[in-house]
N, C-alpha and C positions, 0 to 999 in steps of 0.2 A: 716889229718889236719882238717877235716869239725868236728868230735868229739870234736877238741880243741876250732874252733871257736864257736860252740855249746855252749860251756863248759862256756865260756868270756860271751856269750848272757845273760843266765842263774846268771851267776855271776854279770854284770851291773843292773839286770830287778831288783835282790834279791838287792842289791846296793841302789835302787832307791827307792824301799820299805821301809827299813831302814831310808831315806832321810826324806822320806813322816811320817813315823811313830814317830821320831826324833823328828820336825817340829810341829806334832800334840801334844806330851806328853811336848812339852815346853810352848805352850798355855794352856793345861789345870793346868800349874804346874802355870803360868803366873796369868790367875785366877782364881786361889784357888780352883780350880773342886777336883784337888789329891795334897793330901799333901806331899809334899817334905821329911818332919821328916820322914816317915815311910821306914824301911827299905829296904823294898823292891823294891819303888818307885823309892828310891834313887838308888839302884843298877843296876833297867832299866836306868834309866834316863843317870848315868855313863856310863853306857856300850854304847848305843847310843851315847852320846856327844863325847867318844873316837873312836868310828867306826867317826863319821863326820867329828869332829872339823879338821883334816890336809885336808881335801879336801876343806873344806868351807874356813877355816882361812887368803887361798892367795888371794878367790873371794871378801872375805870382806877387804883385805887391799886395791881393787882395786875399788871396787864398790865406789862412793858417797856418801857421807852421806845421807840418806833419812829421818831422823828425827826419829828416834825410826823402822821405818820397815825395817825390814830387808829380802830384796828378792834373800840372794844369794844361799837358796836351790831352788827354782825355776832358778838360773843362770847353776848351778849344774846336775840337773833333766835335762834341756833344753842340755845341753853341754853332758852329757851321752847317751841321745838320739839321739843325732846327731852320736857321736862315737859306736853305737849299730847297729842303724838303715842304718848309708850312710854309714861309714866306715867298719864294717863289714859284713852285711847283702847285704850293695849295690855295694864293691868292692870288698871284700877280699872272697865271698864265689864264685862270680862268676867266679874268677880265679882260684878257686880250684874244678870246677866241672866239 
């Protein structure tokens, strides 16, 4: 069972990564650093936006309007860490050791 919960750790942290990377290439797409047109841009920027958008999509129907910011990958990040860090690290290994 500690392999499995292993496994989940490694899977959330690489999760979060993607979160953060996400986040970052939509700012620079935001302003104008990297152009969108380009094909390949576009095909990171997809592939990200389909890895996040069903995790993020329920935090932003819930979130507030905050006028243009939008902090529900930080809502995301913070709620992953909690489920890494307390819930598996802080309960679920100690029962298994």
């Amino acid at each position: 069972m500690i392999p499995l919960l292993n496994f989940l750790v490694m899977v959330i942290t690489l999760y979060m990564w993607v979160i953060i990377i996400s986040a970052i290439l939509s700012w620079l797409i935001a302003f104008n650093v990297v152009n969108r047109s380009n094909q390949f841009v576009y095909m990171i920027a997809d592939s990200l936006h389909r890895l996040t958008e069903p995790a993020l999509r329920p935090i932003r129907r819930v979130m507030p309007d905050l006028g243009g910011l939008d902090i529900s990958p930080v809502v995301l990040i913070l709620g992953l860490i909690f489920l890494r860090d307390v819930v598996i690290q802080g309960w679920l290994y100690p029962a298994f050791v």
